[in-house]
VEXZA-541301 format. One record per residue (C-alpha): residue number from 1; residue in one letter; chain; z, x negated, y. Coordinates in steps of 0.001 Angstrom, whole numbers. Each point is the difference from the previous one (the first is absolute). Layout:
BEGIN
- NUM,A,A,Z,X,Y $
...
***
This chain:
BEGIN
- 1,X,A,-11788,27072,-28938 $
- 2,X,A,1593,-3483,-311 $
- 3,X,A,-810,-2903,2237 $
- 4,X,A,-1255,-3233,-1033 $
- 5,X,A,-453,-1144,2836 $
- 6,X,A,1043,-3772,661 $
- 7,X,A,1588,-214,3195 $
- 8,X,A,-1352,-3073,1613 $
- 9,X,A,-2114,-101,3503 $
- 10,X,A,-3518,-432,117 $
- 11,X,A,472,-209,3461 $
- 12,X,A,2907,-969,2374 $
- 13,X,A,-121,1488,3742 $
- 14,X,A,2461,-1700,1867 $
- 15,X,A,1499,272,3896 $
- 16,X,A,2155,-1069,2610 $
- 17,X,A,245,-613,3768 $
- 18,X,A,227,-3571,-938 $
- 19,X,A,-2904,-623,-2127 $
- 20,X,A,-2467,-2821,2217 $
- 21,X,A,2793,766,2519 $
- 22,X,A,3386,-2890,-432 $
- 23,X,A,2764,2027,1662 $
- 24,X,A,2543,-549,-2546 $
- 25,X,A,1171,-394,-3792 $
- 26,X,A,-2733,2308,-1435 $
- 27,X,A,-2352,-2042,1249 $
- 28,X,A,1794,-2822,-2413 $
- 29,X,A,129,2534,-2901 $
- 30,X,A,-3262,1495,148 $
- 31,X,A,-2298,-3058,593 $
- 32,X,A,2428,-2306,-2909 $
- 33,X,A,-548,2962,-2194 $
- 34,X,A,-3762,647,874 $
- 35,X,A,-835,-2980,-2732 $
- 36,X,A,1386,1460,-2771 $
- 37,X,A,-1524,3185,553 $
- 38,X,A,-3368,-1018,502 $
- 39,X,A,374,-2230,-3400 $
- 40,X,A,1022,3084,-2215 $
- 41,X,A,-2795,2051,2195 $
- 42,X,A,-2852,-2023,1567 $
- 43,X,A,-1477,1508,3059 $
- 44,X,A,1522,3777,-922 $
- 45,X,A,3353,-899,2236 $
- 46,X,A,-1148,1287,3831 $
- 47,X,A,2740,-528,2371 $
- 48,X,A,-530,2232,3045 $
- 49,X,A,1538,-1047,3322 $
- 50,X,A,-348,1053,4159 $
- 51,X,A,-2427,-2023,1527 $
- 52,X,A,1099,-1857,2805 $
- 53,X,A,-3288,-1617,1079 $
- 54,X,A,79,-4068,1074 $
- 55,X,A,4034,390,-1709 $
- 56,X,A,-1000,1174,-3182 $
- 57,X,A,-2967,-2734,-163 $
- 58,X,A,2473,-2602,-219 $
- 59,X,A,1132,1425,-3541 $
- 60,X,A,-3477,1515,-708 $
- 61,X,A,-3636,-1109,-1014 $
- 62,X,A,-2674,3522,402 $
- 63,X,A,-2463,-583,-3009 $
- 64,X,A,-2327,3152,596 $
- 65,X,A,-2230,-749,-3505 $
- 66,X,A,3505,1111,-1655 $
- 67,X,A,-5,4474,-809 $
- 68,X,A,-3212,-36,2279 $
- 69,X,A,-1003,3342,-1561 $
- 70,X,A,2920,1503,822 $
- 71,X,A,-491,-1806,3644 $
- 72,X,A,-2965,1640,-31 $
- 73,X,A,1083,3468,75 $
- 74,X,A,3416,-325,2094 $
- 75,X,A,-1905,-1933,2160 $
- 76,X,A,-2756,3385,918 $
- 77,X,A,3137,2055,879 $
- 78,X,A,1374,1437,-3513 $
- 79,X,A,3573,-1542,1153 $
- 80,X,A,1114,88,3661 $
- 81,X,A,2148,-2431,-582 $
- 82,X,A,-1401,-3746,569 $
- 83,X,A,271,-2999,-2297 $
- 84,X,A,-689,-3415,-761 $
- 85,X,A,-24,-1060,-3727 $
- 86,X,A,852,-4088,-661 $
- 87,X,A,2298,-2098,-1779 $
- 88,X,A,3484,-693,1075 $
- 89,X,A,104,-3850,-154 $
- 90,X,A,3055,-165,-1852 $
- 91,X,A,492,-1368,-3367 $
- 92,X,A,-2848,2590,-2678 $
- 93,X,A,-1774,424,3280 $
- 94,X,A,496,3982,-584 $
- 95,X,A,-2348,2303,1092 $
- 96,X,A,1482,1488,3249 $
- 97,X,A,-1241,2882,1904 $
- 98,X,A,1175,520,3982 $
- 99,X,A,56,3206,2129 $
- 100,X,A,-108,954,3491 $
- 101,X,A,1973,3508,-4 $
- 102,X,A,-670,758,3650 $
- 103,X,A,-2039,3395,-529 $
- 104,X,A,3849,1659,-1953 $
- 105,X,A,1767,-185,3329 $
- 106,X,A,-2163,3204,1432 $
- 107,X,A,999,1760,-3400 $
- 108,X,A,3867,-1778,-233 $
- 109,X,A,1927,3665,280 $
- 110,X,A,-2242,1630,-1940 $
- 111,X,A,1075,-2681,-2324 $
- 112,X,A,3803,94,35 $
- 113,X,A,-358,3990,-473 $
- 114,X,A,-2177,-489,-2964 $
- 115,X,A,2756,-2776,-1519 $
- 116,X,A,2502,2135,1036 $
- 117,X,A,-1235,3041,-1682 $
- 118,X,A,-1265,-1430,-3037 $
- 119,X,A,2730,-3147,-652 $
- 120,X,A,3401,1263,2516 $
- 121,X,A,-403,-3266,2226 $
- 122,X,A,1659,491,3175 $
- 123,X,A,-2220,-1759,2368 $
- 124,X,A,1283,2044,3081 $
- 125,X,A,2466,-2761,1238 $
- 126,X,A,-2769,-3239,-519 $
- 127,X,A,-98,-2457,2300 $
- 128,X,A,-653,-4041,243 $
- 129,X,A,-2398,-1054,-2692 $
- 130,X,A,193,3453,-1559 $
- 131,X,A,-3231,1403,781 $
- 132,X,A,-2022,-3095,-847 $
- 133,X,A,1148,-412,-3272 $
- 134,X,A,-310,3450,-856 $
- 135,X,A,-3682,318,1520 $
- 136,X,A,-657,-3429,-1893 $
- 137,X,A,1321,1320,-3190 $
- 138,X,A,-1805,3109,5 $
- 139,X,A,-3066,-1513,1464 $
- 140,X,A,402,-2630,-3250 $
- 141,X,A,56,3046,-2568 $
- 142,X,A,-3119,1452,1929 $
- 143,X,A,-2074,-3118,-1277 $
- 144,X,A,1499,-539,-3172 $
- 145,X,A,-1344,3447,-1169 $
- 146,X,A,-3012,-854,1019 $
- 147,X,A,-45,-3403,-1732 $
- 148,X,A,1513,1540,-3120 $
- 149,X,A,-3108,2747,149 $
- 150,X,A,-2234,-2679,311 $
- 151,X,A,1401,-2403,-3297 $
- 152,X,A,-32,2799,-2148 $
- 153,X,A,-3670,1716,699 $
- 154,X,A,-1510,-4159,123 $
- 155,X,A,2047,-1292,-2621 $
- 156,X,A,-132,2772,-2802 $
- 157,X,A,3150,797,-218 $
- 158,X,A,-333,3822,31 $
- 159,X,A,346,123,-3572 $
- 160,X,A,3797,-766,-613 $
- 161,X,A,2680,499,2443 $
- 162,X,A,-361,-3024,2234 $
- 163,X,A,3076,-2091,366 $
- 164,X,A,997,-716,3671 $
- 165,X,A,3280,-1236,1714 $
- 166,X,A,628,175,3475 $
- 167,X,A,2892,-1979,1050 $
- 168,X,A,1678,642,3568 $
- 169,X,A,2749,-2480,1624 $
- 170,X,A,2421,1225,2124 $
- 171,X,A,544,3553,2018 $
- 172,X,A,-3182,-1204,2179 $
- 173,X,A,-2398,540,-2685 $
- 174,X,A,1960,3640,-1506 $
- 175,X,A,-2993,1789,1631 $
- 176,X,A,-2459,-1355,-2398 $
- 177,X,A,2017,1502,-2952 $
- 178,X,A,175,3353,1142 $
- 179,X,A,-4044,-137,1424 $
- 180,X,A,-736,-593,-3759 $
- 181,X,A,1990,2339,-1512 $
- 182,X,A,-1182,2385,1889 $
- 183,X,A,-4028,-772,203 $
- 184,X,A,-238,-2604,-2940 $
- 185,X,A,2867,1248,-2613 $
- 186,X,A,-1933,-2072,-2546 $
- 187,X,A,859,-2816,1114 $
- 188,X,A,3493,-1631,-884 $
- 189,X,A,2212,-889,2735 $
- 190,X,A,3090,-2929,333 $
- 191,X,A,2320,-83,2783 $
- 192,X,A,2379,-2836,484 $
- 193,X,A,2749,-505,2308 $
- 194,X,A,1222,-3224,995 $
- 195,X,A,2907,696,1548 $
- 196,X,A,897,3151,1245 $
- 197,X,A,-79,1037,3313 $
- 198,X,A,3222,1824,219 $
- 199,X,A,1755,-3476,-2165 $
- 200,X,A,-1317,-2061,2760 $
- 201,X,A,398,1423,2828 $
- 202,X,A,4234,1222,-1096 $
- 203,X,A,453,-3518,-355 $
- 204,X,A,-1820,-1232,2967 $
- 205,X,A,2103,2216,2173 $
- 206,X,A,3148,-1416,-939 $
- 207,X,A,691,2753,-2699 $
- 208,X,A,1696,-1360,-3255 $
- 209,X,A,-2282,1012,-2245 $
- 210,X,A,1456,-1282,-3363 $
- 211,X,A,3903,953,544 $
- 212,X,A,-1172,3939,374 $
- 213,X,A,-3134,-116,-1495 $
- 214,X,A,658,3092,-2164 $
- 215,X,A,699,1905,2784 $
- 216,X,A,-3293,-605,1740 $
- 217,X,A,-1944,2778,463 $
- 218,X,A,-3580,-618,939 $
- 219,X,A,-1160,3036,1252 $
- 220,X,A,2938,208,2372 $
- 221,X,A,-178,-3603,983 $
- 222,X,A,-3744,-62,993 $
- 223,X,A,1457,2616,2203 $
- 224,X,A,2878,-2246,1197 $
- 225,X,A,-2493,-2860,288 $
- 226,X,A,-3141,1657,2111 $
- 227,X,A,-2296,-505,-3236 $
- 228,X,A,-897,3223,-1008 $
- 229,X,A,-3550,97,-283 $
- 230,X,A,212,-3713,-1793 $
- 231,X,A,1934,985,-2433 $
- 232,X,A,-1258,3066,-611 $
- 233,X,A,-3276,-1567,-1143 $
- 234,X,A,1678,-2595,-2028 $
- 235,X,A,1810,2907,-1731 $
- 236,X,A,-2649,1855,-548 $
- 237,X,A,-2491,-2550,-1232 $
- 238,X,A,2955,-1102,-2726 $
- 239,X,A,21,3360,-1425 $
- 240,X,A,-3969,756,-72 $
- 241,X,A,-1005,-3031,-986 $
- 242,X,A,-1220,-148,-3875 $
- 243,X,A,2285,-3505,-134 $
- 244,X,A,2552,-1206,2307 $
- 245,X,A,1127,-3282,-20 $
- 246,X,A,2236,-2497,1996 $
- 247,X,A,403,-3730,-5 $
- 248,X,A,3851,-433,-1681 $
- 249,X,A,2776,1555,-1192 $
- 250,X,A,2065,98,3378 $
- 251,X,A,-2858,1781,1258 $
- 252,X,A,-425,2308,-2471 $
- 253,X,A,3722,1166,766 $
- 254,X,A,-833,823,3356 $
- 255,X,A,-2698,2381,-1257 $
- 256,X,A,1736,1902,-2113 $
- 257,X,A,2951,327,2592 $
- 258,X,A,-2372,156,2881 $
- 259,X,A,-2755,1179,-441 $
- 260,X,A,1056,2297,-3064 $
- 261,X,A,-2631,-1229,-2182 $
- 262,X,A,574,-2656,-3208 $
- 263,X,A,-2683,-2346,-276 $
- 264,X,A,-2454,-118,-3122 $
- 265,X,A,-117,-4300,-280 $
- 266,X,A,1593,-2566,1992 $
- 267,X,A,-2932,-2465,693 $
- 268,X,A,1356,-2789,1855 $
- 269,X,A,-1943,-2644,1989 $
- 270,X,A,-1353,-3466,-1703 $
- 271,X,A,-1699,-2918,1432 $
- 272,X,A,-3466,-1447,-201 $
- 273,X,A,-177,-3406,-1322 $
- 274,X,A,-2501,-867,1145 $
- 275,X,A,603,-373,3527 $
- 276,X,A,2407,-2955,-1027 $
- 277,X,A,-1738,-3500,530 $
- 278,X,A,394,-1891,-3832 $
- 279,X,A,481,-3822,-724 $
- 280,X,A,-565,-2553,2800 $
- 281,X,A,-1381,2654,2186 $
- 282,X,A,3166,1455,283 $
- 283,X,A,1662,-3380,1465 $
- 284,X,A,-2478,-419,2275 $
- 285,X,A,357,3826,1158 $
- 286,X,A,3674,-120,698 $
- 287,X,A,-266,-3239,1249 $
- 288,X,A,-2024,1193,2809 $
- 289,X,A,1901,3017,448 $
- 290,X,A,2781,-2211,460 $
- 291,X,A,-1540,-2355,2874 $
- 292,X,A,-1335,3354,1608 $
- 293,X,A,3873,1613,-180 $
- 294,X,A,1609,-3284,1437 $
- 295,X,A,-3035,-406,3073 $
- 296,X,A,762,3753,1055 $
- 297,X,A,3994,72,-621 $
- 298,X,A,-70,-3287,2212 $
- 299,X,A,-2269,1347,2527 $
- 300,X,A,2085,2952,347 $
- 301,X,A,3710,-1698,18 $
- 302,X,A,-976,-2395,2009 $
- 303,X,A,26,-3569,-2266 $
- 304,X,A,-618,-1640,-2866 $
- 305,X,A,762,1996,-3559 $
- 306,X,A,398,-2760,-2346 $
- 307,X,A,-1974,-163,-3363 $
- 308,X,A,3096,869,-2586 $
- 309,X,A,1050,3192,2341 $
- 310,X,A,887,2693,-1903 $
- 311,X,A,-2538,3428,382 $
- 312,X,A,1530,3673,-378 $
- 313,X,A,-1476,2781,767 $
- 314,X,A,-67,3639,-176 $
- 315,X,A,-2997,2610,319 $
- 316,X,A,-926,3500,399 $
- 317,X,A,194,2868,1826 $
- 318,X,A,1532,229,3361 $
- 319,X,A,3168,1977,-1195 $
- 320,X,A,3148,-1494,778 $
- 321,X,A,2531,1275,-1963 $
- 322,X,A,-2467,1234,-3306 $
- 323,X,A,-1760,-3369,-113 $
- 324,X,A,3693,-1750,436 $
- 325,X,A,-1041,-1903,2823 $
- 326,X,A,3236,731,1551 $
- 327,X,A,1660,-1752,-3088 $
- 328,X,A,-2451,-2784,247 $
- 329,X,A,819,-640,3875 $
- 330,X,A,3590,-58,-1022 $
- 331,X,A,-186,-1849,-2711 $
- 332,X,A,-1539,-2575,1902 $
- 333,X,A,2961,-171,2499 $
- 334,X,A,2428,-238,-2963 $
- 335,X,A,-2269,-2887,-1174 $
- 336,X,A,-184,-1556,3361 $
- 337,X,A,3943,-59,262 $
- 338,X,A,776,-1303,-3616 $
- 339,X,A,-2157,-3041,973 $
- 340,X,A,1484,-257,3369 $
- 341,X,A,3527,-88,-1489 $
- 342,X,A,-598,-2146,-3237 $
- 343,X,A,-2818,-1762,482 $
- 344,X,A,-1183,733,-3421 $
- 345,X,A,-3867,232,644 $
- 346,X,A,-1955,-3137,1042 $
- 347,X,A,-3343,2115,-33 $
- 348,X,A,-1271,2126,2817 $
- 349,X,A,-607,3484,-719 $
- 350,X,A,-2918,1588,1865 $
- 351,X,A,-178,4295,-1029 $
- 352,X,A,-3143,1566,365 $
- 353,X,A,827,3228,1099 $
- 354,X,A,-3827,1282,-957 $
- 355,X,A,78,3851,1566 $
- 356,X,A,-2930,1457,1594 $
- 357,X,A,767,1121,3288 $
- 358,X,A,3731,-1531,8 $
- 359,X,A,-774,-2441,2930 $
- 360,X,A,3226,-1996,1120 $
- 361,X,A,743,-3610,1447 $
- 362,X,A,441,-2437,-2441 $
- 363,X,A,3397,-1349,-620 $
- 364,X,A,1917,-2836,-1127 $
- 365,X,A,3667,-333,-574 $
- 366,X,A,1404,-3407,-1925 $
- 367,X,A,-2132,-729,-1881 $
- 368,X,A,-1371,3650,-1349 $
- 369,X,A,-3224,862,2126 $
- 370,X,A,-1979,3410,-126 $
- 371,X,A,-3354,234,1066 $
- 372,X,A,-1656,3724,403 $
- 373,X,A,-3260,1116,-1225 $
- 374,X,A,-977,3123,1548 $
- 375,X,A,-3725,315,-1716 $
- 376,X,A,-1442,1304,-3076 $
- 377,X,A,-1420,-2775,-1893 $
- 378,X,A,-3064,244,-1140 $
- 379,X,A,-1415,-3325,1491 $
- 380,X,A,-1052,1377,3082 $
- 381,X,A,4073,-578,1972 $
- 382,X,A,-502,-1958,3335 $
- 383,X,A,3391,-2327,-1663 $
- 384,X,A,-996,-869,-2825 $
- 385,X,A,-4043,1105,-989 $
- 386,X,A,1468,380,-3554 $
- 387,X,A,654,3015,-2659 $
- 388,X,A,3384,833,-1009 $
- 389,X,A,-594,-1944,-3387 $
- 390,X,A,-1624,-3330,1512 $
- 391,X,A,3550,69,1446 $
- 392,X,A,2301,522,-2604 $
- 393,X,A,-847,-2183,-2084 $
- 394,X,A,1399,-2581,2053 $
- 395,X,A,3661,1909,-337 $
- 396,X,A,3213,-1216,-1164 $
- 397,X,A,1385,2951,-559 $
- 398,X,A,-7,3729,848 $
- 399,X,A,2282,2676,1097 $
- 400,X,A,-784,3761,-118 $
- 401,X,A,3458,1461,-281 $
- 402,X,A,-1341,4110,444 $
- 403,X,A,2515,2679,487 $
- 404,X,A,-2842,2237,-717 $
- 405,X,A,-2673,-1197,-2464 $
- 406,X,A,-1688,2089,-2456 $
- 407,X,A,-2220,-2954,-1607 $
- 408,X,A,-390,-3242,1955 $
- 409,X,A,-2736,-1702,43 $
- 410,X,A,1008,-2858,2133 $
- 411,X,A,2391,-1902,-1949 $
- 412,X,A,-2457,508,-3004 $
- 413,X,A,-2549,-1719,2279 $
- 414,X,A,2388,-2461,324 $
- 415,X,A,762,-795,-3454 $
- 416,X,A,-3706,272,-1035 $
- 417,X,A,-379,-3004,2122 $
- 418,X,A,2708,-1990,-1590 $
- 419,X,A,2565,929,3009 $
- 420,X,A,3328,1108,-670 $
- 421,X,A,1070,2883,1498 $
- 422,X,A,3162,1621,763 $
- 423,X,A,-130,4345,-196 $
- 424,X,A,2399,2554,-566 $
- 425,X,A,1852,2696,-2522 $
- 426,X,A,-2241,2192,2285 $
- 427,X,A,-3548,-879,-430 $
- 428,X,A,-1609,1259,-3261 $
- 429,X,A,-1913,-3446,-440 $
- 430,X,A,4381,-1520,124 $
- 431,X,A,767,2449,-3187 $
- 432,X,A,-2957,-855,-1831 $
- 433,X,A,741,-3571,648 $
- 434,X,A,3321,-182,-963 $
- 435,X,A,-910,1757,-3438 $
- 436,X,A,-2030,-3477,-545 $
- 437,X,A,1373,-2881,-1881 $
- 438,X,A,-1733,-2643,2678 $
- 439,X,A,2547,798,2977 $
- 440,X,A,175,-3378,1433 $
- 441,X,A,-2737,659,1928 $
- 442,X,A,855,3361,1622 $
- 443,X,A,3740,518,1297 $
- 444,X,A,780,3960,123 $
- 445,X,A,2841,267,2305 $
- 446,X,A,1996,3572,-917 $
- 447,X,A,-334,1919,3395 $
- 448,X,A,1266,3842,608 $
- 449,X,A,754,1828,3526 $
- 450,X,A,2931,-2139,1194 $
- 451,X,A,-155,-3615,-894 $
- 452,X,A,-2264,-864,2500 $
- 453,X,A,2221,-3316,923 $
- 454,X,A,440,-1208,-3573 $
- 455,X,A,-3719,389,-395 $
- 456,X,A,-734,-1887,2719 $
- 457,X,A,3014,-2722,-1174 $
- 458,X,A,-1744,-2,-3542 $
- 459,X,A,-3541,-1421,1450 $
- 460,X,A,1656,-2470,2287 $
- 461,X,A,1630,-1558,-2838 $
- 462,X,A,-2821,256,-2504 $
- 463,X,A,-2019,-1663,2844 $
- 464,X,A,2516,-3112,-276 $
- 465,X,A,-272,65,-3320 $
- 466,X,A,-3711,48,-575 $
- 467,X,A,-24,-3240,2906 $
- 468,X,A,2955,-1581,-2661 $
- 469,X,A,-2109,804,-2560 $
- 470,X,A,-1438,-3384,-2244 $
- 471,X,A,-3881,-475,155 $
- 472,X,A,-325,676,-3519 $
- 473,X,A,2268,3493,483 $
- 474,X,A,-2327,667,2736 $
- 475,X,A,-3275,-115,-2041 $
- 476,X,A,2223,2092,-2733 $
- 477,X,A,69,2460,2822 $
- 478,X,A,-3162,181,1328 $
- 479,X,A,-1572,-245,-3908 $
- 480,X,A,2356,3094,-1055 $
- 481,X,A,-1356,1994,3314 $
- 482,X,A,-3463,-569,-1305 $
- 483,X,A,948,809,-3551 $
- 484,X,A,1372,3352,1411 $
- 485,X,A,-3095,890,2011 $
- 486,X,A,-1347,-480,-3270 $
- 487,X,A,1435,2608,-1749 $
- 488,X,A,-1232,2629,2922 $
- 489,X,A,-3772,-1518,-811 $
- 490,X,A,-2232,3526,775 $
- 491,X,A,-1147,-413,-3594 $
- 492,X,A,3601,636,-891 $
- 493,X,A,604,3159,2460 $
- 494,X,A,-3318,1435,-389 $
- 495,X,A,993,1806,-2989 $
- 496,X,A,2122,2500,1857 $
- 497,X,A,-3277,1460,2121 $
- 498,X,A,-1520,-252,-3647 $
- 499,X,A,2628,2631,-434 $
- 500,X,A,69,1909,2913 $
- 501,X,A,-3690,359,21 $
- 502,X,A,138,1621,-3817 $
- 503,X,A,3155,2377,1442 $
- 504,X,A,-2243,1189,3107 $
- 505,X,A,-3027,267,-2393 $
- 506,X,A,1801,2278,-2728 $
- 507,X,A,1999,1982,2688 $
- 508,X,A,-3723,744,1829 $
- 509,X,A,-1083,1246,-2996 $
- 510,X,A,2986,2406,-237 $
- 511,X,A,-743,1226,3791 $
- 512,X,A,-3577,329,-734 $
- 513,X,A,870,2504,-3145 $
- 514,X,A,2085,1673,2023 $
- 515,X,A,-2207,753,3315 $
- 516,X,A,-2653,1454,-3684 $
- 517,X,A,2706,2053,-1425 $
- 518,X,A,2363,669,3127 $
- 519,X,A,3330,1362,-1354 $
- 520,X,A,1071,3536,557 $
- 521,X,A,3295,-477,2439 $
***
């Protein structure tokens, strides 16, 4: 019988360990993206995340008026699983939906025998945050059947095939795929990987990954690399999902070399505008930043940071060599003795070396200063009592020079707020951006496995330049960084889930026929 069936969601399930929870760059991606979403689907886009109590609270507002008949019934004991349904305050104000998983860990190997039976994941060698995220995943796919039960009996929707997405971020979440599958086949399930975890971790043990990439295997290198049960997951969830994506094209190499599975659509990450201040608000927003930047940096070096000093910083996870920040630190030496020998800067430079967790003295050598920041900022930091963007905005200048960087989402941060930012060959967001015809505002400095000291070279002297640059090439700059962030507007990149969502629709359809009419093998 043919299908007419147009493949767009009436509904859009969506999950991740970092939804109401900032750990990291999916926070960024999720919560920019969350806006867009709930335009094209008011109040049918439920973002389920692990409830963390007083820590989630800071990201999430309970509203109990909102699916209070399904409240109702989860609430006498249908689902052993507890929640609390609000909004994620967050640009759309999403509907958002947190769980306590605690009551999985008595059941946890009856778990991994079930997955391993049904889906081949090897969860024999877990350990760290393995058993969490699995228990949270699974525990996630528990209530989204129920939900899903409880839309389609109140909302009439038995008499078509209901269209519902579930999208799941990163290997944590690879448990609510295969729950679904398995209990809820009808509904349609996304997996997306956002950098691999066999990519990431070659290339944070000192592997080169790019000069034998070919030769990568990554079943025998989760061996190598004590990740078994991680990747195994990952694996697994790329090949069972109804649509897999990733977030660029360098990634989507590494899946088809490591984890043997090409991806349906690249999706990559965009920016939410409206997070940026506009018109005189701006000013006064990086103005303040400013004053707030020169108070601490003073307080921490130990004088007075004059008013025309020049800001740099760099962000991000605390991973030394992926992130670059061993380029960065070096780069700043190099910059230190170029000034030292020529005297060609009159400025200060003051880095902001912005890494959770990466807590060092501050330093200063002639004239180049560095001043750590070892907290996560969401305005809450004992330094500063600011967020990450209340900060940048008050920027120079950026540097993110990533050996390993499937997207980036920091120097598009930057550039969204009119900073120009420095990145790599490496980082997908450094491809995309060199494909653009406004590069003054983002320098993409080639990198591969063994130029580590021209790298590092390369933003020393684009740091002199920018200082030498004139005030009207420096507005050029930071105009053409905005004009890029532009370009990765959501309402520009949204198309691609718009795509993904009709792949994992149509391919459900073609798993649903064939659990009715199972082939003869």
């Amino acid at each position: 019988m043919k299908n007419n069936t147009t493949y767009e969601p009436d509904y859009i399930f969506e999950t991740s360990w970092e939804v109401c929870n900032r750990v990291g760059g999916i926070y960024a991606v999720l919560s920019t993206r969350a806006a867009s979403m709930q335009a094209e689907h008011p109040d049918k886009v439920f973002f389920f995340g692990p409830d963390f109590g007083a820590h989630s609270d800071i990201y999430f507002k309970e509203d109990k008026s909102l699916l209070k008949d399904w409240s109702l019934v989860i609430g006498n004991g249908s689902l052993a699983i507890p929640v609390r349904i609000g909004r994620w305050m967050i640009p759309g104000e999403p509907i958002a939906i947190l769980l306590k998983f605690d009551a999985l860990w008595a059941q946890k190997d009856a778990i991994y025998a079930w997955a391993w039976n049904k889906f081949k994941v090897q969860s024999h060698a877990a350990y760290g945050d393995y058993d969490e995220s699995c228990l949270f995943g699974y525990a996630a796919g528990m209530v989204m059947e129920s939900l899903y039960k409880h839309l389609v009996e109140s909302r009439k929707l038995k008499g078509k095939r209901p269209q519902f997405c579930m999208h799941a971020n990163e290997w944590q979440t690879a448990f609510t795929i295969f729950y679904l599958q398995d209990h809820c086949p009808e509904i349609a399930t996304l997996f997306t990987t956002h950098a691999t975890g066999i990519g990431r971790s070659i290339a944070g043990n000192g592997k080169p990954l790019y000069d034998y990439f070919e030769g990568y295997n990554g079943d025998q290198m989760a061996q190598e690399l004590n990740m078994v049960s991680k990747h195994s997951v990952e694996k697994q969830a790329a090949h069972w999902a109804d649509c897999f994506t990733t977030v660029s094209d360098i990634t989507a190499r590494e899946c088809k070399q490591l984890l043997d599975k090409p991806v349906d659509v690249v999706t990559p990450n965009g920016f939410e505008p409206t997070y940026v201040p506009k018109g005189n608000s701006f000013d006064v927003r990086r103005k303040e930043a400013r004053e707030a930047l020169r108070k601490v940096a003073g307080q921490q070096l130990g004088g007075v940071v004059p008013e025309n000093a020049l800001f740099v910083c760099i962000s991000g996870r605390q991973e030394w060599k992926n992130k670059g920040i061993d380029v960065f630190a070096l780069a700043l030496d190099k910059l230190a003795q170029k000034i030292y020998h020529s005297g060609q800067l009159e400025r200060e430079v003051v880095a902001f070396v912005m890494i959770p967790y990466l807590d060092r003295a501050p330093s200063r050598k002639g004239r180049v200063s560095a001043v750590f920041v070892p907290y996560y900022l969401d305005g809450h930091d004992p330094l500063f009592g600011k967020t990450y963007y209340d900060l940048l905005i008050g920027m120079d200048v950026s540097v993110f020079p990533s050996y390993y960087e499937p997207w980036g989402y920091t120097p598009l941060e930057s550039c969204a707020f009119h900073v120009p930012t420095i990145t790599t060959s490496l980082a997908g967001f450094g491809v995309w951006a060199a494909q653009q015809k406004d590069q003054y505002g983002v320098i993409v400095v080639e990198r591969n496995d063994s130029n580590f000291d021209e790298v590092a070279e390369h933003i020393a002297d684009d740091l002199l330049r920018f200082d030498r640059l004139s005030k009207e090439d420096k507005a050029r700059a930071r105009q053409e960084a905005a004009n890029i962030a532009k370009k990765a507007d959501w309402k520009h990149f949204f198309k691609y889930y718009r795509k993904a969502y009709a792949i994992a629709l149509k391919n459900r359809d073609n798993r649903l026929t064939e659990l009715q009419n199972p082939r003869l093998l």
